[in-house]
C-alpha positions in Angstrom: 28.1 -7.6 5.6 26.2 -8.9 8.8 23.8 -11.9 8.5 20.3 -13.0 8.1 18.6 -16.1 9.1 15.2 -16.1 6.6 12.7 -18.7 6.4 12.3 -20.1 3.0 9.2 -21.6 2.6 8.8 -24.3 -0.8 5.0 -24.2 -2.0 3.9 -26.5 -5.3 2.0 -23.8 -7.3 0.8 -21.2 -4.8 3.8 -19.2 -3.9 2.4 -16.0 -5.4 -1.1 -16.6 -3.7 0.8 -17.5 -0.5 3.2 -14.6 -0.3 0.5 -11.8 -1.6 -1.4 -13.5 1.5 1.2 -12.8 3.8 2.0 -9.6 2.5 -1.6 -8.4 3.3 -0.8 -9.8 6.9 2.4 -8.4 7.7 2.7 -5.0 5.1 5.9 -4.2 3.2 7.3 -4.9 -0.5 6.6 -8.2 -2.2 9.2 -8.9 -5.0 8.3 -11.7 -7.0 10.2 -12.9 -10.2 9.3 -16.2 -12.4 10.7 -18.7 -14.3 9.9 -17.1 -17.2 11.8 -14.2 -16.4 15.0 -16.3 -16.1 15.5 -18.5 -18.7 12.3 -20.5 -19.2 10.0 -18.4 -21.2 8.3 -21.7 -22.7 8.4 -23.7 -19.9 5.0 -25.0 -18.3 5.9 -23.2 -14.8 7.1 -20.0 -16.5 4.2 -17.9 -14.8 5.5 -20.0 -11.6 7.3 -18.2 -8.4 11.5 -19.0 -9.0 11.9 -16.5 -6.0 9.7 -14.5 -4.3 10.6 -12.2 -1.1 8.7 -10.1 1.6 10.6 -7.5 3.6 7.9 -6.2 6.2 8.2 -3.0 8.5 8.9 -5.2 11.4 12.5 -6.2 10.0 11.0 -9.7 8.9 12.0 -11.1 5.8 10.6 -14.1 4.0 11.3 -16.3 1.3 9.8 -18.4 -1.0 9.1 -20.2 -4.0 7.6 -22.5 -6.3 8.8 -26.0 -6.8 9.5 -27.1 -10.2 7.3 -31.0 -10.7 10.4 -33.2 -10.8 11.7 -31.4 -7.3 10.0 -33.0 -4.4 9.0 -30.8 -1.3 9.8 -32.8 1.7 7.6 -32.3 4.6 9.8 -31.4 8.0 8.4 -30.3 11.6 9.5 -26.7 10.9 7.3 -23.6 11.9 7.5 -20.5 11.6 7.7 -18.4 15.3 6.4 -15.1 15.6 7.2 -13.5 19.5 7.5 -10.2 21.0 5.5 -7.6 23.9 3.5 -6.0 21.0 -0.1 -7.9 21.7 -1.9 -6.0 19.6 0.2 -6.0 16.4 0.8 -10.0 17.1 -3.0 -10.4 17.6 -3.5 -8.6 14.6 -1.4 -11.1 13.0 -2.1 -14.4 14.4 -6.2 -13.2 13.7 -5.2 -13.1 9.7 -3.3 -16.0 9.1 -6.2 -18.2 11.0 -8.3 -17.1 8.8 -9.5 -20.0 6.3 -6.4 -21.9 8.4 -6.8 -24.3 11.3 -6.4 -23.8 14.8 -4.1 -26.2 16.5 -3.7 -24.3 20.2 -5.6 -21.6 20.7 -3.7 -17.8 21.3 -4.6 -17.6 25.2 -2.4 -17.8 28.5 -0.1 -20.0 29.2 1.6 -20.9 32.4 5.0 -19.2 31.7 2.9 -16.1 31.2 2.7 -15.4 28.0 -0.5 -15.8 25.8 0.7 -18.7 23.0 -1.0 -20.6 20.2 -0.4 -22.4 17.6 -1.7 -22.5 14.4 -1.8 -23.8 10.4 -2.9 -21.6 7.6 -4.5 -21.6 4.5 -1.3 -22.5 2.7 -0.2 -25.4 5.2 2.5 -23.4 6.9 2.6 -23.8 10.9 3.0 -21.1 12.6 3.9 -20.3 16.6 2.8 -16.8 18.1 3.8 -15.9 21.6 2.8 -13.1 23.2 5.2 -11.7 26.3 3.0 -11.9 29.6 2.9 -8.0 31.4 2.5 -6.7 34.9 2.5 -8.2 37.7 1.5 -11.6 36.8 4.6 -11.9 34.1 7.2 -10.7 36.9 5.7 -13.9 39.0 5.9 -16.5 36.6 9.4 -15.5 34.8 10.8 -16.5 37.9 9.3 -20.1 38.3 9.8 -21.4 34.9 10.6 -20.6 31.6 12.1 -16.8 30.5 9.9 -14.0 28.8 8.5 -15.5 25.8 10.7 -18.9 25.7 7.8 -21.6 26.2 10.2 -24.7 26.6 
């Protein structure tokens, strides 16, 4: 069986809202069970998200769920990266997930080339979009610093 890599991403209550959200940005199928469904039919969270996945077009696949109130969701500096030569597919993307989000680097060119930005949506996840620079002005820079869509 060959492997996977998949963001999980831990949400307090909005895991459904969150993933429906991001499978109106990036298409596919949305599977979604509850608590409920699993063993906790009585349970205050049972309408909550136990596991939730998103398998988009692209090949990305993401993760998430609910936490239960006694598990604590511990904030870390992760973000999700989204990178590739397709500008208007990852224009496309980064345009939804600002909306109602916030803005922390706009999406425009960066010395390496590319266009980059950075950005936080409505649900508080960060995300990175990078777009791969093209013509002539790519082939300059990917020789004087950093290689075709790596911004470090």
């Amino acid at each position: 069986m060959a492997m996977r890599l998949n963001p999980y991403l831990n949400f307090r209550d909005s895991s459904r809202a969150a993933m429906e959200f991001y499978r109106d940005v990036f298409g596919g199928e949305l599977t979604i069970s509850t608590f409920g469904e699993f063993g906790m039919p009585d349970s205050p969270v049972a309408d909550n998200v136990m596991h939730a996945m998103l398998v988009t077009p692209a090949g990305f696949a993401l993760m998430a769920s609910d936490a239960p109130p006694e598990m604590s969701i511990s904030e870390n500096s992760t973000s999700l990266s989204l990178s590739g030569d397709d500008a208007d597919a990852l224009r496309g993307y980064w345009d939804a997930l600002a909306e109602g989000g916030q803005i922390v680097m706009p999406l425009e060119r960066q010395m390496w080339g590319d266009d980059y930005g950075m950005l936080i949506d409505k649900f508080g996840t960060p995300w990175m979009v990078n777009i791969a620079g093209s013509g002539a002005d790519a082939d300059a820079d990917a020789g004087a610093g950093a290689g075709a869509g790596d911004p470090a």
